[in-house]
N, C-alpha and C positions, 0 to 999 in steps of 0.2 A: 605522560599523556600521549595518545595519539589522537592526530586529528584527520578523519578520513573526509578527504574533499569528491564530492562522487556527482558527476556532472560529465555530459555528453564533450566530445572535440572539441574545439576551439572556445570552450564556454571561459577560457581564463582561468583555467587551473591550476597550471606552472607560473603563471606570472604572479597570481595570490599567493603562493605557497614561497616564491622569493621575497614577496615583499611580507611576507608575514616571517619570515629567517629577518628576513630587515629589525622588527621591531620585537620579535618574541624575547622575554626578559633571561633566555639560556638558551645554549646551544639547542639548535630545533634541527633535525637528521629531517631530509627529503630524497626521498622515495617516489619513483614512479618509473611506470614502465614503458614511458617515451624517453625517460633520461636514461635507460640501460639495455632495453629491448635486446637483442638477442645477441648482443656481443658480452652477455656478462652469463647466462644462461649456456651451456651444456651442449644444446642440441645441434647447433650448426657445424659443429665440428664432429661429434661423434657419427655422423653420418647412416646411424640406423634407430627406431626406435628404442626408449627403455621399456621396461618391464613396469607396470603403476601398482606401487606396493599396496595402493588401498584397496584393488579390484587386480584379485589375481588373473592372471589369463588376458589380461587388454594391454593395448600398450598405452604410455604416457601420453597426457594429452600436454600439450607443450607451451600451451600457454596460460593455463589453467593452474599447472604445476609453477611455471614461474610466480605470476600470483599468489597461489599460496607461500610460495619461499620470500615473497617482500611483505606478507602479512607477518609470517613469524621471525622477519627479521626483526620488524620493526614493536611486535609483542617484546624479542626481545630491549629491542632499547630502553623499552618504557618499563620490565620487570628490573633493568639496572640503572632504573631514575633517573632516564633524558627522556627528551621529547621526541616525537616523531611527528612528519604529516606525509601521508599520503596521496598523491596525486592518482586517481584513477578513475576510472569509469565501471560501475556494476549492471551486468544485463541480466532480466529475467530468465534469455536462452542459454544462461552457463552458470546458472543456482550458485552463485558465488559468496552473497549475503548469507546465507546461512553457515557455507565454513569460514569466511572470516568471523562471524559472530561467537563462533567454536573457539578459533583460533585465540580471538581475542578477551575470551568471556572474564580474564582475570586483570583485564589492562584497563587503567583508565582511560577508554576510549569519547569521543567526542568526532559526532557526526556532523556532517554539512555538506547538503546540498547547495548546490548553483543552479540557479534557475537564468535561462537566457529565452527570449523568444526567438521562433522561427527563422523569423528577417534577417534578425544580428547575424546567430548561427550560420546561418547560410552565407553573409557576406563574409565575417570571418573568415568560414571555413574557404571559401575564393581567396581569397586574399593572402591565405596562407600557402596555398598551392603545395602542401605536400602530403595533403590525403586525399584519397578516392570523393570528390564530390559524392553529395548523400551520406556518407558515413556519419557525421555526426546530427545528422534528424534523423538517422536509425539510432543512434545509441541514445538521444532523449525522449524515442517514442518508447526504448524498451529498458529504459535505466529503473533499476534496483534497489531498495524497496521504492515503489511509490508514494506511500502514507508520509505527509507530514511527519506524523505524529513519532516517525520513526526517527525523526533527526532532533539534534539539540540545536541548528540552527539552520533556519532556509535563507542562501544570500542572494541578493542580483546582482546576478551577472554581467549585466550591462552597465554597473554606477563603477567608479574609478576606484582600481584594486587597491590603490593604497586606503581608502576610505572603507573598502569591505575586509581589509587589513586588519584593521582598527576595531570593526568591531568585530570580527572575529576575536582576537585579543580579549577583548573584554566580556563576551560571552563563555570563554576559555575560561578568564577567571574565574568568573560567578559561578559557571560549573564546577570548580573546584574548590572553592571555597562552599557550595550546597557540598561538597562531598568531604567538606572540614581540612583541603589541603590548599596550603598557601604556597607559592613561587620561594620560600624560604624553607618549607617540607618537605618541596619536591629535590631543592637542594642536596639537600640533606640526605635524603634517600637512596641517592645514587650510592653512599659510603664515601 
């Protein structure tokens, strides 16, 4: 399984995604692009653009690209029967829901939004002091799909992550078990 947590800056992302490593019943692979940002990526060192083999003639968009290489990382983890979660943010201005959805159309994926209000957000984001103030009430006026209906689970982000932990966990399962796959399958699977 993957689980994509997609939710603006400081809405509690990484810290639900360790406390959900905490109680997830098998090794859970975390992913995200504040824990590797541009010291794992390519580009800082090769010191000129690449060539973007999807759109010949343009060059690599660099973060865009990394992106996609933590989506099909973590495709693969879950086609070799571990788990994955994702920690990131989707924005309508960088159409990225639809190539992860590509990416992932053969993985047992499982969605989750964080919803946090304005107020939180913004104190958090003070309080964390190592992003651009505003950034993250840009990225939840413009985060990726919008519709409910698109997630398997919408959490707040303001109630204590070990408790949004929890039920994420158990939303997990019920999703896999509607999809006839048990934590003893999934086992299994990996070989």
């Amino acid at each position: 399984m993957i689980v994509f947590l997609n939710g603006p800056s400081s809405s509690g992302k990484t810290t639900l995604s360790r406390n959900l490593q905490k109680i997830w019943p098998r090794p859970l692979y975390f992913l995200s692009y504040d824990s590797v940002d541009a010291h794992i990526a390519p580009f800082r060192y090769a010191g000129h653009p690449f060539p973007d083999p999807e759109r010949p003639g343009e060059a690599l968009d660099e973060v865009r690209d990394f992106l996609t290489v933590m989506t099909l990382a973590a495709a693969a983890i879950d086609r070799s029967g571990r788990d994955a979660v994702i920690d990131n943010c989707l924005f309508d201005t960088e159409e990225l829901y639809a190539e992860t959805l590509r990416l992932t159309a053969s993985c047992d994926a499982f969605w989750v939004r964080i919803d946090i209000g304005p107020d939180e957000l913004n104190r958090r984001e003070r309080e964390r002091g190592d992003r651009a103030i505003g950034k993250a009430a840009w990225q939840r006026a413009h985060l990726t799909p919008k519709e409910d209906a698109a997630y398997d689970l919408i959490l707040d982000g303001e109630a204590p992550s070990e408790e949004n932990a929890r039920i994420l966990l158990e939303a997990a399962r019920k999703h896999s078990s509607e999809r006839g796959r048990t934590d003893e399958d999934e086992e299994n699977r990996g070989g």
